[in-house]
VEXFIRO-664335 format. One record per residue (C-alpha): y, z, x. Coordinates in steps of 0.1 Angstrom, whole numbers, plus 5000, padded with zeros to 4 digits. Last residue first. Layout:
REM VEXFIRO-664335
YZX...
This chain:
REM VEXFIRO-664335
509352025253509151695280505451705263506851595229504851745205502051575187501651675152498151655128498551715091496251745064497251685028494751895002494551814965492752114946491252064913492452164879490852084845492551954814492652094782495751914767497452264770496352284808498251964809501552114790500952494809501252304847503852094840506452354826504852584859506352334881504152474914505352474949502752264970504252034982505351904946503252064921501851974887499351684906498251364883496951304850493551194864491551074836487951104849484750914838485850604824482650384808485550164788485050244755485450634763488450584784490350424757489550684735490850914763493950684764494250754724494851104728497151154758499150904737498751124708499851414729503051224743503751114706505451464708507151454674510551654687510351374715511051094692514851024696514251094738511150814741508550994755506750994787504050854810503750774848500650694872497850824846495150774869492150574859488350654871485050484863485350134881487750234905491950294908492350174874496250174876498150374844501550314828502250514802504850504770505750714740507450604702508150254710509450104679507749814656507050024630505550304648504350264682502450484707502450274738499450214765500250014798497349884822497549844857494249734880493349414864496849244867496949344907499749104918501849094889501149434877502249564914505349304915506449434875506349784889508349734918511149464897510949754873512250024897509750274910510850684918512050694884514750984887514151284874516751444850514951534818517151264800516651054834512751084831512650984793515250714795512750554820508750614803510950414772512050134800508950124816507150014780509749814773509449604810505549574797506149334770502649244755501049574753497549534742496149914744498650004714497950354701499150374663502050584645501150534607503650814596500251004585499150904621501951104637501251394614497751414627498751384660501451684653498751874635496351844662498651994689499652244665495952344666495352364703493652124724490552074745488152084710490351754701489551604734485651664728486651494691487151184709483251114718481351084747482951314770485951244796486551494820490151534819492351574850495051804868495951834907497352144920498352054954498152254989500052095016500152045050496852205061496852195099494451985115492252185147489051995146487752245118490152135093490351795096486051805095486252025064488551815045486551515055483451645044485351705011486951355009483151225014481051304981483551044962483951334930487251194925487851554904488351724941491351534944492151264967493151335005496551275017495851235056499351275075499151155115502451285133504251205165503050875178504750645205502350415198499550235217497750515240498750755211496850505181493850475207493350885213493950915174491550685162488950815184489151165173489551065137486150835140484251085164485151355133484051185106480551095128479751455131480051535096477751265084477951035063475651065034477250855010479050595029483150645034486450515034488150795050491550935034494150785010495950974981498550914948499550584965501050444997500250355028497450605024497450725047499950825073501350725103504950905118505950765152505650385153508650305131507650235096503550375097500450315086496850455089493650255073490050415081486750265072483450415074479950355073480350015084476349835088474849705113471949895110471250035144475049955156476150215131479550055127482950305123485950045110489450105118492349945102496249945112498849875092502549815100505149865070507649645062507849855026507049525006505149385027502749675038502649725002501249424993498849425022496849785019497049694980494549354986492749545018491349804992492350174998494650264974492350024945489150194955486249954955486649954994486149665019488649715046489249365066488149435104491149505131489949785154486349855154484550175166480850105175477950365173474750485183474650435220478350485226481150255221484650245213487850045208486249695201488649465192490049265158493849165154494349185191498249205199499949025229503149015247504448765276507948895285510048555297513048625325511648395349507948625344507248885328503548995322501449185295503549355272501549515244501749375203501549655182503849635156506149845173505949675204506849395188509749555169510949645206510749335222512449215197515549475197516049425236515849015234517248995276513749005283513648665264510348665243506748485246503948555219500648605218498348705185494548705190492048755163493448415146490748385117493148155098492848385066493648665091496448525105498248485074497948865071499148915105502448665092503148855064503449175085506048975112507848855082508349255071508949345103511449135111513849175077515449535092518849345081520449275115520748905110520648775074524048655076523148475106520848205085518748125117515748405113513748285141509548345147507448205170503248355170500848175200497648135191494148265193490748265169489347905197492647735195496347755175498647635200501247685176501347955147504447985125508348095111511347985096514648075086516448225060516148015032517148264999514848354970515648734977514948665013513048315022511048225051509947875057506147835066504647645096500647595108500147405142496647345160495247195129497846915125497646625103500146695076502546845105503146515122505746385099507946745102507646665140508346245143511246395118512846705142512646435167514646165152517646415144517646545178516346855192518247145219515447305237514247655220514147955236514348165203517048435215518748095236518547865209519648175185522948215205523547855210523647795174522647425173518747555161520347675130521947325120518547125124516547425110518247385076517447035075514147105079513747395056515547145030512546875040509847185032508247405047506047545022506747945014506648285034508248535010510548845021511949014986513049345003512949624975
């Protein structure tokens, strides 16, 4: 995972800058004038009182790499200057990720404009700009002026207005602005948001999030279980499909686009919209990409509903665990133990975890609400592991679970299963989503008969593609 951080500029940033800025090479990438001693200090002095200049370092993996900002900063514009001066780090794929960190800066600085100004000669800039949206508007002495509006108006009719750039407000953790960001850093991902307003009402009826790595293949979510349309109860049909039709006609006037993937939730989210939307994809000429088998409990109002779900050696095994005084821990305290019991499982069964720790440890750090980890311990030992993210007020999805390998002949995994539905209970929880037995659409039928055994319920998952070919073909 790249590490890219923007921190306080300090005096050892300064410093820094002073020797990168004499590499001729980068002075000439970065267009900077040579700078003295005395005049990188009347600057760093200044910066205190400055409102039309904001400056962060950049650091990789803890490292100082170079530096970053907004100047001329006037009236929700400014022009964007980035360098990376520690050569090492040249090369690295590191630009987008700053560059993403930097439009979420933006935002809290209610900069709706970005410019910038890059050397023609700069080949690989200009493209990652272009990439991340920014347009080329002049050149001029061998300077490219480029540009990228954070917020616009994309379309209008009588009834409605299609936004470009407005914060997503959703309750759903995959499709909240908070997640949207961290993984768009993480993964150097570009984001862009769309926001349907009934100009009657003033109101958003629907917000839209697609993302993509290299211009050509967007998706939502950015990542996550599912994605999809951001929805009012009672939207209507008609206005899904001027939103996905408009989205589309701007994101291939601005990207080189070849594919748009919607992974839609499961029929058990029960959000009244994801089925419209299924129905809209579908009709408009979307093909189906894949076809999922998604399994969940329904949670009841008492445990003993759960019990009913299962078989009998299912309850003998729980009720031998708690003979042995196996408990469910809700209050895990060292979560790296929990991930590592959830690992030796996967690699003994030979999956690979598709998350390291320093992943899973950034997405609890950052959304501490959200992730919760449940353990089945006996005398001090971890018997069985999950980690699960509250993805709304009344739903949590089991994101991974397992056993520990010594222990699996016990199947704490059931008891687990168990004690998260009691969990679920005290909590309000609706729906325990345990998560999809297929993997495009080709079923694991091992998977399939141990949820159905818990009792669960299936719903369908549906992934809609739409491809453009290349017209030269």
């Amino acid at each position: 995972m790249k590490k890219v951080k923007l921190v306080i500029y300090d005096r050892e940033f300064l410093e820094l800058s002073y020797d990168w800025l004499n590499n001729t090479e980068l002075r000439a990438f970065t267009l900077s004038p040579e700078v003295t001693r005395e005049e990188q200090n009347i600057f760093f002095t200044s910066l205190e009182k400055r409102s039309d200049y904001k400056i962060w370092g950049i650091e990789y993996n803890n490292v100082k790499i170079g530096a970053c900002g907004f100047k001329y900063i006037k009236s929700e514009q400014a022009e964007l200057w980035c360098y990376i001066g520690n050569s090492s780090f040249w090369g690295k794929g590191l630009g987008r990720y700053i560059l993403n960190e930097m439009f979420r800066r933006s935002k809290s600085l209610n900069i709706n404009e970005i410019y910038l100004h890059v050397s023609k000669y700069n080949i690989r800039a200009i493209k990652l700009y272009e990439s991340c949206g920014f347009l080329k508007i002049k050149e001029e002495n061998d300077l490219v002026l480029m540009e990228k509006n954070m917020v616009e108006c994309i379309f209008f009719n009588e009834k409605y207005e299609l936004n470009h750039g407005l914060p997503v407000n959703s309750s759903s953790l995959f499709l909240s602005q908070e997640f949207i960001d961290f993984q768009c850093n993480i993964q150097g991902k570009v984001a862009e948001r769309f926001s349907l307003i009934e100009k009657s009402s003033k109101r958003v009826i629907a917000q839209l999030v697609l993302s993509t790595l290299d211009g050509k293949v967007w998706s939502s979510p950015v990542t996550g279980a599912f994605g999809g349309l951001d929805g009012v109860s009672g939207i209507k049909s008609e206005e899904i499909e001027l939103m996905f039709d408009k989205v589309c006609h701007w994101l291939k006037v601005m990207y080189p686009v070849e594919k748009i993937v919607i992974k839609l939730p499961p029929d058990c989210y029960c959000d009244n919209v994801s089925q419209k939307v299924a129905n809209s994809l579908f009709r408009t000429g979307w093909a189906l990409d894949s076809f999922d088998l998604n399994y969940h409990l329904n949670v009841k109002d008492d445990v003993s509903c759960f019990r009913k779900g299962i078989g009998s050696s299912k309850k003998n095994r729980i009720n031998k665990l708690d003979r042995t005084n196996a408990v469910f821990e809700c209050e895990v305290l060292n979560f790296e133990d929990s991930y590592n019991v959830i690992k030796m499982n996967r690699e003994a069964q030979g999956y690979p975890m598709t998350m390291d720790w320093s992943s899973i440890e950034a997405l609890t750090v950052n959304f501490p609400s959200r992730v919760r980890y449940f353990n089945i311990v006996r005398s001090g030992v971890i018997l069985a592991s999950s980690i699960c993210l509250l993805l709304n007020y009344n739903y949590i999805y089991v994101f991974y679970w397992g056993e520990h390998p010594e222990y699996r002949k016990e199947s704490p995994i059931e008891k687990l299963a168990q004690g998260i539905y009691e969990f679920a209970i005290n909590n309000n929880i609706d729906v325990i989503d345990i998560g999809t037995s297929t993997e495009n659409s080709t079923p694991n039928q091992g998977l399939m008969s141990f949820k159905e055994s818990l009792g669960c319920s299936i719903s369908s998952k549906l992934t809609f593609c739409k491809v453009y070919y290349n017209e030269k073909n």
